[in-house]
PASEBA-1860 file (N, C-alpha, C; in nm, 3 decimals):
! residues 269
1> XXXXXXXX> -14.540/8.699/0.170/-14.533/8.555/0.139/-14.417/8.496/0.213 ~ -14.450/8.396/0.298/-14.339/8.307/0.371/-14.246/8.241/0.265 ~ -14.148/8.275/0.341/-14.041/8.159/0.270/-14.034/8.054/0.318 ~ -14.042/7.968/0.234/-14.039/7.807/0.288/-13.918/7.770/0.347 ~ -13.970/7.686/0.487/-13.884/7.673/0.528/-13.752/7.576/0.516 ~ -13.588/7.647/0.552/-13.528/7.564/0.561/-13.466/7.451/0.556 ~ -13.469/7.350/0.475/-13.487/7.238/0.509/-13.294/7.198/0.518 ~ -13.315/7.146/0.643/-13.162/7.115/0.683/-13.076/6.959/0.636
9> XXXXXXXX> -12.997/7.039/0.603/-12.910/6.900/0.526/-12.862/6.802/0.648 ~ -12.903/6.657/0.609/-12.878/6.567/0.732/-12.732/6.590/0.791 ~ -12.701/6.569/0.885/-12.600/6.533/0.947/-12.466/6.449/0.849 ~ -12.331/6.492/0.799/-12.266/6.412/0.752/-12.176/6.307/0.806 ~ -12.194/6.154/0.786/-12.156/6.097/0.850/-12.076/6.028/0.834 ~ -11.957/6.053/0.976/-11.818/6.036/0.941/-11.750/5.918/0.909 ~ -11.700/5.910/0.823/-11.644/5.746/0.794/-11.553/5.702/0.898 ~ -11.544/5.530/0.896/-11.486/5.467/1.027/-11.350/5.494/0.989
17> XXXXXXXX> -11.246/5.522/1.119/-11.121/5.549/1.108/-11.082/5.395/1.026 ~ -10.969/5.440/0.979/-10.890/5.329/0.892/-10.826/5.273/0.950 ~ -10.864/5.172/0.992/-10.730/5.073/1.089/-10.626/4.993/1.009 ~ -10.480/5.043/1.054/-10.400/5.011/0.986/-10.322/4.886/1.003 ~ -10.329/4.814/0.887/-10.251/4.720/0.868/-10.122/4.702/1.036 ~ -10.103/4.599/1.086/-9.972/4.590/1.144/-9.858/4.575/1.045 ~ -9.763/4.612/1.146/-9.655/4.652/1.036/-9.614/4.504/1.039 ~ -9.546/4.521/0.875/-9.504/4.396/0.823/-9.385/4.317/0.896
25> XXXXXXXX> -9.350/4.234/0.937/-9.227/4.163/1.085/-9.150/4.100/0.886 ~ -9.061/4.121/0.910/-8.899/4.198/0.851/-8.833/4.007/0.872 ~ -8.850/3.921/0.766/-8.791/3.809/0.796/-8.637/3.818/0.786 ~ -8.560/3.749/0.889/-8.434/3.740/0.907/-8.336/3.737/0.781 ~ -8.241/3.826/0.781/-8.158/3.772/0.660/-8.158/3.627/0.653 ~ -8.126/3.608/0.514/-8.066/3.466/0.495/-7.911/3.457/0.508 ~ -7.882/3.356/0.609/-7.709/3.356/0.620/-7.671/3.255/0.526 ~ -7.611/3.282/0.426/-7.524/3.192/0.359/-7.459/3.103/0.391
33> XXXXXXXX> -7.429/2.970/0.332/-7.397/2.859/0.416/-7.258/2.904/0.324 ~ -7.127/2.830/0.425/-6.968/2.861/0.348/-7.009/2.812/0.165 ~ -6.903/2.885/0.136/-6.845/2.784/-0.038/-6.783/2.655/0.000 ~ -6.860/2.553/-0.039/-6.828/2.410/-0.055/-6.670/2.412/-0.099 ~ -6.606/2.353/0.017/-6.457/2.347/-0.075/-6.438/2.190/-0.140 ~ -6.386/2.235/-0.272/-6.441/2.098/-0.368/-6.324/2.006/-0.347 ~ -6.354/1.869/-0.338/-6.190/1.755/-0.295/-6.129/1.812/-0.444 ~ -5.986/1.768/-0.449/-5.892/1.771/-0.552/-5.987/1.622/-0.625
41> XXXXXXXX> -5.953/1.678/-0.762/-5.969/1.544/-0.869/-5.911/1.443/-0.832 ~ -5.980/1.287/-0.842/-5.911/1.188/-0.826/-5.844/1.135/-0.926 ~ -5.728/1.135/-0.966/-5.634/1.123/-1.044/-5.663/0.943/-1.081 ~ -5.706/0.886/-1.226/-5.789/0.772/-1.204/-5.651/0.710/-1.301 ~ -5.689/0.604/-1.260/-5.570/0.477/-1.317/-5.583/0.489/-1.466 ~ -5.503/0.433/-1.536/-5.550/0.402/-1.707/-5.608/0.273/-1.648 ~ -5.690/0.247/-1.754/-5.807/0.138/-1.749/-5.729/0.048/-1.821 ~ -5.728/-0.065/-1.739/-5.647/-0.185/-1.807/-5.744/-0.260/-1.902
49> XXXXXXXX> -5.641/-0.323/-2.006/-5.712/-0.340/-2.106/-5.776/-0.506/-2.116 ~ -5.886/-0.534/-2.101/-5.903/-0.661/-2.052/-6.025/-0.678/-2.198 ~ -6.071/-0.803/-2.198/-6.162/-0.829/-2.287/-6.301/-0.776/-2.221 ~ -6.408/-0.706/-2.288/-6.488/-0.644/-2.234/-6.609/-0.734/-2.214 ~ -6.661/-0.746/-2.133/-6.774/-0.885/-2.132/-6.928/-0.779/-2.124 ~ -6.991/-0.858/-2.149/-7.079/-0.818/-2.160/-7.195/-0.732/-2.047 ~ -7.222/-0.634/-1.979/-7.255/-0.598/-1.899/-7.412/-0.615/-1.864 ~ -7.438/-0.682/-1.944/-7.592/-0.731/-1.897/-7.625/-0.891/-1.905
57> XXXXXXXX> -7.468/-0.923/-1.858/-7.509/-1.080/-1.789/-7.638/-1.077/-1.695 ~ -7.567/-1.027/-1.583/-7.676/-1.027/-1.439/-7.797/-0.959/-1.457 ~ -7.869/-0.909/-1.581/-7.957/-0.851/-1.548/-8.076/-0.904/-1.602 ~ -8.220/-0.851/-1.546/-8.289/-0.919/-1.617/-8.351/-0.899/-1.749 ~ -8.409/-0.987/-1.854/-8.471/-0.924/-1.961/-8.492/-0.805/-2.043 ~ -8.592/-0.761/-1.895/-8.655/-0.620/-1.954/-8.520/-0.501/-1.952 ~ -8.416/-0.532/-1.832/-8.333/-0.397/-1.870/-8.240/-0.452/-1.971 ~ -8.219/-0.581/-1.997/-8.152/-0.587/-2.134/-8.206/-0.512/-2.197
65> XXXXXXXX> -8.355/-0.517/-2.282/-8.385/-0.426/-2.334/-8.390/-0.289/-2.376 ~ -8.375/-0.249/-2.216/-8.311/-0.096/-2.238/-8.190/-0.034/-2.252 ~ -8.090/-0.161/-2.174/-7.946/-0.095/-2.246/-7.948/-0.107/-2.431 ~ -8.011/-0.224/-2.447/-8.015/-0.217/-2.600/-8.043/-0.108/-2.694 ~ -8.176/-0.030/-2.605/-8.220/0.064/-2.666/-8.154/0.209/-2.646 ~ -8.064/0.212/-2.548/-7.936/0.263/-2.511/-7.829/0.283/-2.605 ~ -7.804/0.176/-2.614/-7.723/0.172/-2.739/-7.743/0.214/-2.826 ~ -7.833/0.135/-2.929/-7.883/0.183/-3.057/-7.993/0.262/-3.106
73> XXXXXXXX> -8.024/0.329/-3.005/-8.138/0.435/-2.997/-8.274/0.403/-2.943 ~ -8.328/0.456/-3.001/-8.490/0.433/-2.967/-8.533/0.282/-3.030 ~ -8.602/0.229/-2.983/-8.660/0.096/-2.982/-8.829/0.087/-3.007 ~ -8.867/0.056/-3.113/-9.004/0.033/-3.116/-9.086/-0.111/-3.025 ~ -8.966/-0.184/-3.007/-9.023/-0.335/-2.935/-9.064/-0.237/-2.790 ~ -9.186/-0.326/-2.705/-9.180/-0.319/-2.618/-9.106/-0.356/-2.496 ~ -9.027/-0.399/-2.375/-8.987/-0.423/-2.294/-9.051/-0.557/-2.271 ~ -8.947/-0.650/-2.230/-8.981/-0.830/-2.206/-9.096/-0.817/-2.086
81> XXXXXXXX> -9.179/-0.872/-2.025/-9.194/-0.882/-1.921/-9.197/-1.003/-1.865 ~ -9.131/-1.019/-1.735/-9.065/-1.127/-1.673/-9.231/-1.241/-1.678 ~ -9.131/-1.348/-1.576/-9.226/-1.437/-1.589/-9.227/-1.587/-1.694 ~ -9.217/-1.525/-1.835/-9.233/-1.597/-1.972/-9.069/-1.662/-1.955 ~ -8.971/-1.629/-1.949/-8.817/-1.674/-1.971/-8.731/-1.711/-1.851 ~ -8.616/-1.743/-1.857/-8.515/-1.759/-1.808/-8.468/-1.600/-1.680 ~ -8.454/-1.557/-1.554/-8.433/-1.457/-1.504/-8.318/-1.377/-1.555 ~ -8.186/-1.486/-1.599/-8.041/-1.442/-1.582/-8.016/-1.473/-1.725
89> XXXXXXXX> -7.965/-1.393/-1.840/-7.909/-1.421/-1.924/-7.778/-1.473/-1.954 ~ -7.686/-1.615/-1.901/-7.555/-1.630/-1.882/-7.536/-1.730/-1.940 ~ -7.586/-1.807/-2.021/-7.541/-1.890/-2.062/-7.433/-1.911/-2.229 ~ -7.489/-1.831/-2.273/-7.388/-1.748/-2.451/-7.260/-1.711/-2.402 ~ -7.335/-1.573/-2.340/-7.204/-1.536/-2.263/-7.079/-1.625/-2.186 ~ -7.101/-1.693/-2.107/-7.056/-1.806/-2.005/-6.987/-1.894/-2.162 ~ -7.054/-1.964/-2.223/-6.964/-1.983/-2.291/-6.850/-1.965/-2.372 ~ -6.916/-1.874/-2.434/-6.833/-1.764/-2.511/-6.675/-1.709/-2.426
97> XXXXXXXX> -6.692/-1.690/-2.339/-6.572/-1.665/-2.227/-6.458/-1.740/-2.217 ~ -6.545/-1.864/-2.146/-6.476/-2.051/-2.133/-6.383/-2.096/-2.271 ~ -6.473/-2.062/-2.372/-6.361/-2.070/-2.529/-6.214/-1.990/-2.500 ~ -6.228/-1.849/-2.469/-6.094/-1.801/-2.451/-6.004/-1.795/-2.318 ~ -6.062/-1.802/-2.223/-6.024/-1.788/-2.071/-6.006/-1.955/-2.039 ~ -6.078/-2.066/-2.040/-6.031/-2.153/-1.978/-5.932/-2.229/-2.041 ~ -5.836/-2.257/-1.944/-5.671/-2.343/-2.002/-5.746/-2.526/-2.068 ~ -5.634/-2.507/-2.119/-5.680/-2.671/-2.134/-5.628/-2.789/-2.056
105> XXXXXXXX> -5.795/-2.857/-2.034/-5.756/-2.941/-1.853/-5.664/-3.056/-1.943 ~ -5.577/-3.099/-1.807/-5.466/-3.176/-1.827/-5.548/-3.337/-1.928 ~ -5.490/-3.403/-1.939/-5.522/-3.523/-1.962/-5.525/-3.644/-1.857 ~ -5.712/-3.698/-1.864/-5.740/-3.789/-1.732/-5.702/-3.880/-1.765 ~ -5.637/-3.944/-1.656/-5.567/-4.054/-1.653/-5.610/-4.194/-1.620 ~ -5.658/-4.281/-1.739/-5.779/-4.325/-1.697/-5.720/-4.481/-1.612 ~ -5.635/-4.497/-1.614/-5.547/-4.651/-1.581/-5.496/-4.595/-1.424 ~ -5.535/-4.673/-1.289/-5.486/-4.659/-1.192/-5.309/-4.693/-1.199
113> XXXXXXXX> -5.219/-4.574/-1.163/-5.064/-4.616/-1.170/-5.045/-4.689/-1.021 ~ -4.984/-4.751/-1.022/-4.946/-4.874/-0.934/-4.821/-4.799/-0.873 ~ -4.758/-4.756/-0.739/-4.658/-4.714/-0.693/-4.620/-4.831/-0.583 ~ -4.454/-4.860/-0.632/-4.419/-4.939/-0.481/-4.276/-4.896/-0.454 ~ -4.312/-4.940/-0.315/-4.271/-4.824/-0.196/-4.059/-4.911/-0.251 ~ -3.993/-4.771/-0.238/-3.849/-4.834/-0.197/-3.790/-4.884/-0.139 ~ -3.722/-4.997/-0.111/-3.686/-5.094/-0.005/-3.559/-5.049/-0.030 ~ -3.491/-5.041/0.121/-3.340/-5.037/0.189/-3.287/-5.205/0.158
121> XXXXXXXX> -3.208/-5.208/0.084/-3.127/-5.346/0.035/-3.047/-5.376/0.164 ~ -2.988/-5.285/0.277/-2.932/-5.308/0.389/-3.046/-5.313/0.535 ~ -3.157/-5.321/0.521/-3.252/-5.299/0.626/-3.215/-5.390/0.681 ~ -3.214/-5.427/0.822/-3.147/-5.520/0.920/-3.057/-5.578/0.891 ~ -2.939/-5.552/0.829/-2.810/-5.598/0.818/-2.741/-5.466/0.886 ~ -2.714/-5.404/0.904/-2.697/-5.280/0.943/-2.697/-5.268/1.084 ~ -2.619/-5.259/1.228/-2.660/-5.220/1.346/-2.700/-5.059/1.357 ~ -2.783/-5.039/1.442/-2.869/-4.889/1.471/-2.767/-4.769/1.449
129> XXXXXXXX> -2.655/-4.806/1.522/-2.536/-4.704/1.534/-2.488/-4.668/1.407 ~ -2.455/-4.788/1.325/-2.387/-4.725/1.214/-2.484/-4.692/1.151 ~ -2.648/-4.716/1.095/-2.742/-4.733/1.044/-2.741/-4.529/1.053 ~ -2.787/-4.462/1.158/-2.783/-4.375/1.225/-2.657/-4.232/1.162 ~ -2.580/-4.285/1.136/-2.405/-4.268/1.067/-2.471/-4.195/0.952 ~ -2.538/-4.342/0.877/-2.517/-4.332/0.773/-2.611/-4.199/0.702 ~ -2.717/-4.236/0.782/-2.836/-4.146/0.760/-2.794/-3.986/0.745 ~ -2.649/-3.976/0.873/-2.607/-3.785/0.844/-2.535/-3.801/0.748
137> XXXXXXXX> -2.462/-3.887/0.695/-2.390/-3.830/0.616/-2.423/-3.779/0.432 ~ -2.340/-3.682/0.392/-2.404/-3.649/0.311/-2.332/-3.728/0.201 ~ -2.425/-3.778/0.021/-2.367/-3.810/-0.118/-2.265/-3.739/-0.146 ~ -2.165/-3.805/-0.083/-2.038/-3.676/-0.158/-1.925/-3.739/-0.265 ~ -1.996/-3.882/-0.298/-1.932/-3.993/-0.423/-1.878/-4.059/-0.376 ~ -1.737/-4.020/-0.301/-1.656/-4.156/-0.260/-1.678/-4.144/-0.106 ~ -1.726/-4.223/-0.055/-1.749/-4.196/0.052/-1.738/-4.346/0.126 ~ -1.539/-4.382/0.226/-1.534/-4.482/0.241/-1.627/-4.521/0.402
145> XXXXXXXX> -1.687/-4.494/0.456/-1.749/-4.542/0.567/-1.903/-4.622/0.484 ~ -1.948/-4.588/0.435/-2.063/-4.609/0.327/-2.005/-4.779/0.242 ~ -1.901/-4.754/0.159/-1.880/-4.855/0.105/-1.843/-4.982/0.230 ~ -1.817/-4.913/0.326/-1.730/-5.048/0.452/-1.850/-5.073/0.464 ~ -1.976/-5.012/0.511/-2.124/-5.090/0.568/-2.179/-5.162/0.470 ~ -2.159/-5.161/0.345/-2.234/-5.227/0.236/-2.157/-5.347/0.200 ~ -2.018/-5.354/0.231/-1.922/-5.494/0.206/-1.875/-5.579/0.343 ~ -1.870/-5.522/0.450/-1.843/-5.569/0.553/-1.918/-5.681/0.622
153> XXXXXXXX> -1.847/-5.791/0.667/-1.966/-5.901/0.765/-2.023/-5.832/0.871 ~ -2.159/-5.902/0.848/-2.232/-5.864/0.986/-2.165/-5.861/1.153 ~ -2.066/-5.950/1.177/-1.999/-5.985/1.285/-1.882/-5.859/1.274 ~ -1.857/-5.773/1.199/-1.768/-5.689/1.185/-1.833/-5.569/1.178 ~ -1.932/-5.566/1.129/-1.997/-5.446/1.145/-2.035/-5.428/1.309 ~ -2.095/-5.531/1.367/-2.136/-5.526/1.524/-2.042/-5.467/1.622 ~ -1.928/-5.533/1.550/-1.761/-5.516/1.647/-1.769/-5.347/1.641 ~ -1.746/-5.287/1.505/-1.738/-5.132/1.465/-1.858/-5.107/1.557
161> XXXXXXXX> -1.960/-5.091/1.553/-2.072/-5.053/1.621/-2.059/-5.074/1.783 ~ -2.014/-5.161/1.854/-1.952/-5.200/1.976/-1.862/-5.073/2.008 ~ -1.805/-5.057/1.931/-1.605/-4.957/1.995/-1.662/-4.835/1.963 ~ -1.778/-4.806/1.837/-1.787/-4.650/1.863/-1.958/-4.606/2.009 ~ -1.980/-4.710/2.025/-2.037/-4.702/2.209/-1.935/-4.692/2.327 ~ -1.894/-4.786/2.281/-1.702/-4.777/2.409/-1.672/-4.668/2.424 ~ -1.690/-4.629/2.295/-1.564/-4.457/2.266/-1.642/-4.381/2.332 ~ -1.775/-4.344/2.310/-1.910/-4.270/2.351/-1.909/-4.299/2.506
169> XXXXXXXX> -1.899/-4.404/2.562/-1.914/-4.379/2.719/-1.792/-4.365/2.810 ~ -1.646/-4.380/2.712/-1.553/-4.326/2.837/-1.545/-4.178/2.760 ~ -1.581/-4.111/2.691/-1.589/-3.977/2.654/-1.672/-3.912/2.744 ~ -1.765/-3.954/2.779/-1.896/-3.930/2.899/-1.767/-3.897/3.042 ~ -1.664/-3.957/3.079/-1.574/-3.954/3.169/-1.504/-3.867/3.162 ~ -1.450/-3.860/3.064/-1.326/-3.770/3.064/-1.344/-3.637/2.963 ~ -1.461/-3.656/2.920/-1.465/-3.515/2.813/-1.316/-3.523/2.729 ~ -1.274/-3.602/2.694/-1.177/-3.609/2.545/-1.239/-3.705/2.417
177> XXXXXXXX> -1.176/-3.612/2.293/-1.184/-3.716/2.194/-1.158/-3.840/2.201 ~ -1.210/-3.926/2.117/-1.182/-4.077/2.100/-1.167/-4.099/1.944 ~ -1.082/-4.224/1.936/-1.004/-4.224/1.798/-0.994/-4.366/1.787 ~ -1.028/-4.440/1.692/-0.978/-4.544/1.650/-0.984/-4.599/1.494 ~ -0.871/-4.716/1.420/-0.892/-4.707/1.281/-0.961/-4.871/1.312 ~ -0.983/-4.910/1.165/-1.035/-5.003/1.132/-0.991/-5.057/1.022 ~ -0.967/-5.182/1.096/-0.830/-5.316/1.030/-0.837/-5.307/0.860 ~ -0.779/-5.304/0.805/-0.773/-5.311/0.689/-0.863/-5.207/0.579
185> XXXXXXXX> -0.872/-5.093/0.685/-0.935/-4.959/0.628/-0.850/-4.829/0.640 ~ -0.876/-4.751/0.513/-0.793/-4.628/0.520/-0.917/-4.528/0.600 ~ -0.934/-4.578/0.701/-1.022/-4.526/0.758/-1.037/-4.499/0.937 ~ -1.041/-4.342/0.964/-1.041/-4.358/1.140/-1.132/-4.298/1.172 ~ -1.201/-4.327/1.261/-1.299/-4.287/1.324/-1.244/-4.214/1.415 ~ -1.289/-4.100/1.441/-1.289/-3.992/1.576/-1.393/-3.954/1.623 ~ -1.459/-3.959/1.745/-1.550/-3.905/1.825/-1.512/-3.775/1.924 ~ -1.540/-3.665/1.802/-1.513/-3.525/1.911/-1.605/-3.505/2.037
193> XXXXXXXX> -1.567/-3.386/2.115/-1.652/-3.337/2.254/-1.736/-3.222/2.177 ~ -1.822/-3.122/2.242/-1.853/-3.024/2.209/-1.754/-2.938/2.164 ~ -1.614/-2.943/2.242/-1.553/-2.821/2.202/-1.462/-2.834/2.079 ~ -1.469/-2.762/2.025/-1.438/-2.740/1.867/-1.312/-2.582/1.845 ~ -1.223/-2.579/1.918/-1.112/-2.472/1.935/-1.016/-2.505/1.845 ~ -0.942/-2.418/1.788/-0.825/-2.420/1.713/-0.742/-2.521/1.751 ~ -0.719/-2.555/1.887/-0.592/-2.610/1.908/-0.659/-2.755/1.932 ~ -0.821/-2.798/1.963/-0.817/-2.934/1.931/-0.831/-2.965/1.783
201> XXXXXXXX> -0.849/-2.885/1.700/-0.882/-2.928/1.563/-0.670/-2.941/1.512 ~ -0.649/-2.850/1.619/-0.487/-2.902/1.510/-0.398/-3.026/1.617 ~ -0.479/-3.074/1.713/-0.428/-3.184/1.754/-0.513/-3.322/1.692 ~ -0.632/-3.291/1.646/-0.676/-3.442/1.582/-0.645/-3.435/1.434 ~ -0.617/-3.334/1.384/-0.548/-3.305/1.238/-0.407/-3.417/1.226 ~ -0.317/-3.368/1.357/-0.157/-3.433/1.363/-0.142/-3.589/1.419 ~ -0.290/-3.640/1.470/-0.295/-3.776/1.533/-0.339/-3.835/1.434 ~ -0.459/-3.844/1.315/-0.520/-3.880/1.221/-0.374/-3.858/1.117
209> XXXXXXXX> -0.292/-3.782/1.104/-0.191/-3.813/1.068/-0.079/-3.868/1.047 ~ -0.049/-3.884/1.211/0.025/-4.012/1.213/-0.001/-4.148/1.229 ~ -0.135/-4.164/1.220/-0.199/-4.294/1.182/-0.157/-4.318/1.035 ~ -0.167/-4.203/0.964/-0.141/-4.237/0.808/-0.002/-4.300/0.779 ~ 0.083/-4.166/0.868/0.226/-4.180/0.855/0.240/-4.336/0.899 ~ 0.202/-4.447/0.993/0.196/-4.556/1.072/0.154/-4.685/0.946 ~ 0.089/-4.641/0.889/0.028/-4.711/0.780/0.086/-4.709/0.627 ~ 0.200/-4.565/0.600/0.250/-4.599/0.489/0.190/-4.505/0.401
217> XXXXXXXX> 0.123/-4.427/0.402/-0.008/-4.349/0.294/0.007/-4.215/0.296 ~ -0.006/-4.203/0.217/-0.022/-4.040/0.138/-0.153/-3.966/0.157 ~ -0.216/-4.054/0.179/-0.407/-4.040/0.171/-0.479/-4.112/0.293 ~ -0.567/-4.008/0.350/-0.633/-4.075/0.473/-0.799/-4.018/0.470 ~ -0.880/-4.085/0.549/-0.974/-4.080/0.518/-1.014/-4.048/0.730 ~ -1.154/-3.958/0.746/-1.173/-3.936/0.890/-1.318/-3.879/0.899 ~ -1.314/-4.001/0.980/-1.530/-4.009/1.005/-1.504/-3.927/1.123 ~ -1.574/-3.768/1.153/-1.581/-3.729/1.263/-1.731/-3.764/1.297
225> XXXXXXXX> -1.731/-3.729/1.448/-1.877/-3.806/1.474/-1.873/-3.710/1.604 ~ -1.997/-3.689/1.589/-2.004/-3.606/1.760/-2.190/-3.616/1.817 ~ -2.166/-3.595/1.937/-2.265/-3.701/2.004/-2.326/-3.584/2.112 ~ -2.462/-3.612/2.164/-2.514/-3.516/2.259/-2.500/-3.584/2.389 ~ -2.519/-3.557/2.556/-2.450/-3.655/2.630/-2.561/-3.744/2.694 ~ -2.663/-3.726/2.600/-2.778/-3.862/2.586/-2.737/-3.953/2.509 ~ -2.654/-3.962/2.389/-2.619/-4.065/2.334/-2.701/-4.035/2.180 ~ -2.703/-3.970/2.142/-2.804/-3.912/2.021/-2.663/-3.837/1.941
233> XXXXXXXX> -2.682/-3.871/1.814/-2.552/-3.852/1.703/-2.628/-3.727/1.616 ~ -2.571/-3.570/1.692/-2.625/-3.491/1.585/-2.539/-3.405/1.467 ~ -2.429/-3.496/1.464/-2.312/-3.474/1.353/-2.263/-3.596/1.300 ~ -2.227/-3.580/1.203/-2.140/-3.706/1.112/-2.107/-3.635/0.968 ~ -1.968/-3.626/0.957/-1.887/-3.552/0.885/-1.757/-3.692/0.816 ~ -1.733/-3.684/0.709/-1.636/-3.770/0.659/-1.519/-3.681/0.570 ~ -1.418/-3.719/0.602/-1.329/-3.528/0.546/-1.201/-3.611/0.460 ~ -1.133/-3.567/0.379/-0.997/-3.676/0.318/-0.877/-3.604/0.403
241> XXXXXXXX> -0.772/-3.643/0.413/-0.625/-3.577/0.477/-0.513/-3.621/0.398 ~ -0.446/-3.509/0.368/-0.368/-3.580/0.285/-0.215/-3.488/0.349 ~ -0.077/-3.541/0.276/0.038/-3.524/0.333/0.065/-3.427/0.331 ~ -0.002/-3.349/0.170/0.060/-3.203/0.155/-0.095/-3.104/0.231 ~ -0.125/-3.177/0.260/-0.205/-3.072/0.345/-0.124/-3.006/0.505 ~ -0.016/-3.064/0.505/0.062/-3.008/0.707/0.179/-2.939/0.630 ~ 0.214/-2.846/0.696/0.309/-2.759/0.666/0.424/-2.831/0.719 ~ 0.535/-2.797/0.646/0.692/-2.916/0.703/0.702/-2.887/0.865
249> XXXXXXXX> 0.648/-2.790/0.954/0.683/-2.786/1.069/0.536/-2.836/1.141 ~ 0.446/-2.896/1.096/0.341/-2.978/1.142/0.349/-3.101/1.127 ~ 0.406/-3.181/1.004/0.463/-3.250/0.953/0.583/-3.307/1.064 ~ 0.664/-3.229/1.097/0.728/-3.285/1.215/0.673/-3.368/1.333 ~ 0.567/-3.265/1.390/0.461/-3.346/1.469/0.436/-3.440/1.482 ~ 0.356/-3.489/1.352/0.285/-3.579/1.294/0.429/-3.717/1.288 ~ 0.534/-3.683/1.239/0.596/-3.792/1.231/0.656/-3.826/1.377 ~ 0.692/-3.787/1.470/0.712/-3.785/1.589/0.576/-3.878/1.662
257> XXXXXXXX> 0.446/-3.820/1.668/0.355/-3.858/1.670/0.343/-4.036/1.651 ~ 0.376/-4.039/1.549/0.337/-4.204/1.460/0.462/-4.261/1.476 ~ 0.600/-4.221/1.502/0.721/-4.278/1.580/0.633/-4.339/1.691 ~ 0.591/-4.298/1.792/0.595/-4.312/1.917/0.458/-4.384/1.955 ~ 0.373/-4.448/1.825/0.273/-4.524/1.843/0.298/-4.634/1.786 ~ 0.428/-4.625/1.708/0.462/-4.739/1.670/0.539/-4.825/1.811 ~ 0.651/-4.741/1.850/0.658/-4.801/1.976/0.584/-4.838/2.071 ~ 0.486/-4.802/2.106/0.420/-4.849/2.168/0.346/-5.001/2.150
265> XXXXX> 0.288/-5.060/1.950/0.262/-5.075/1.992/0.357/-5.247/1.950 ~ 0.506/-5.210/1.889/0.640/-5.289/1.955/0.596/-5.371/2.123 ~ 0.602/-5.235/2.183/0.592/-5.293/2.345/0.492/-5.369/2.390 ~ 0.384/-5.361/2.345/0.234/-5.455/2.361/0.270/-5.601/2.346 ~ 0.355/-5.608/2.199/0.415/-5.756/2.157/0.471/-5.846/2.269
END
C-alpha cells in the first residue's frame, strides 16, 4: 500500500524588514535669558494731605457705576447706558469744591471813581534850570534851595538860572569849580568838574567856609551841582556846613580865606 504522498508545506513568507524610524534631531538646549536685575524701590513721598475730590468727576456714567460697585460690593443695578444723560458728571462736585476753595471776590464797585491828575503849583514859574535842580534833589525837610524857588520873584529866579549857565560854560574852559552865593541867602551854589579828589573836596569845604566866615554865621548851607559836558545836570546834592565841622588848623584857612575876599571886595568899591 502506497503512502500518500507528501504534501509540502508552502513556502514561509518572510516578513518586510522593519524600517526604522529616523532618529529623533535632539532640540537645542534652552539658553536662559540673565536674572532680571530688579531697580531699587522708589522711595515715595508722604502723600500730602489735601481734600480728596471725588475721582469720578471725568468719567462717564456707566464706570461711575462700577467704581460704585467697587466700593460697596456687588451691585444688583445694571450699568447706565450712555446716550439717556449728561456725559460728565461735574456739576455737585464743581460746586461742592467752589464752597470751600474759592476766596471771597472783592466787592464790585459799582460808582465810576473820578481821578484828577496833580498839578505842579510852580509849573511855568520856574526856569528849566532850576526846575531840573529841583527834580534831583532829594525830601530831606529843610531844604533851603527849594524854599528860595517857591518865594523868590520870577525876575530873580531867571537872574539865579542865568549865573548857574555862566558858571556851566566858563567851566567848559577851564575845567574848575564855580561858586557863587545868593543875595540875601545862607546859600552857595557850587558847580563841581568830574573830579572829585580829596584835595578838591577840602578846598571847596574851606571856600564855602569863608563865605560863611564873610557873612557872620555859624551855619551854611551848599547846593553842589555837577553837570555832563553837554549841559545835562546828573547830580544835585544840598549838604549843611557848619563851624565845628573844620578842625582849628582848617579853620585857619578858612579865616585867611574870607580875610582876603573881603579885601577884595573893599577894592572893587
Amino acid at each position: 500500500m502506497e503512502e500518500p504522498p507528501v504534501v509540502e508545506e508552502p513556502p514561509v513568507v518572510e516578513e518586510p524588514p522593519v524600517v526604522e524610524e529616523p532618529p529623533v534631531v535632539e532640540e537645542p538646549p534652552v539658553v536662559e535669558e540673565p536674572p532680571v536685575v530688579e531697580e531699587p524701590p522708589v522711595v515715595e513721598e508722604p502723600p500730602v494731605v489735601e481734600e480728596k475730590l471725588d475721582n469720578r468727576l471725568a468719567m462717564p456714567p456707566s464706570s461711575v457705576g462700577e467704581v460704585k460697585d467697587q466700593e460697596s460690593g456687588a451691585s444688583d443695578e445694571p450699568p447706565l447706558k450712555g446716550g439717556g444723560g449728561p456725559r460728565f458728571i461735574l456739576a455737585e462736585t464743581i460746586a461742592k469744591t467752589a464752597d470751600t476753595h474759592t476766596p471771597a471776590s472783592p466787592p464790585v464797585i459799582e460808582k465810576e471813581v473820578l481821578f484828577e491828575e496833580v498839578e505842579s503849583c510852580l509849573e511855568g514859574t520856574i526856569p528849566a534850570r532850576l526846575r531840573e535842580i529841583l527834580s534831583e534833589l532829594e525830601d530831606c525837610g529843610d531844604n533851603v534851595f527849594f524854599d528860595f524857588c517857591k518865594t523868590a520873584k520870577e525876575d530873580i529866579l531867571k537872574g539865579t538860572a542865568n549865573l548857574i549857565e555862566q558858571a556851566r560854560q566858563a567851566q567848559l574852559l577851564d575845567d574848575k569849580d564855580k561858586m557863587f552865593t545868593i543875595p540875601g541867602l545862607d546859600l552857595t551854589i557850587v558847580l563841581i568838574t568830574g573830579r572829585n579828589d580829596m584835595l578838591r573836596a577840602w578846598d571847596r569845604k574851606n571856600n564855602v567856609g569863608a563865605v560863611m566866615y564873610t557873612q557872620g554865621k555859624s551855619v551854611w548851607k551848599t547846593l553842589y551841582l555837577s553837570y555832563t559836558a553837554s549841559g545835562n545836570l546828573f547830580k544835585a546834592e544840598e549838604l549843611t556846613i557848619r563851624q565845628e565841622d573844620f578842625s582849628p588848623s582848617d579853620w585857619k584857612y578858612v579865616v585867611n580865606l574870607g580875610d582876603r575876599i573881603m579885601e577884595r571886595k573893599k577894592a572893587k568899591r
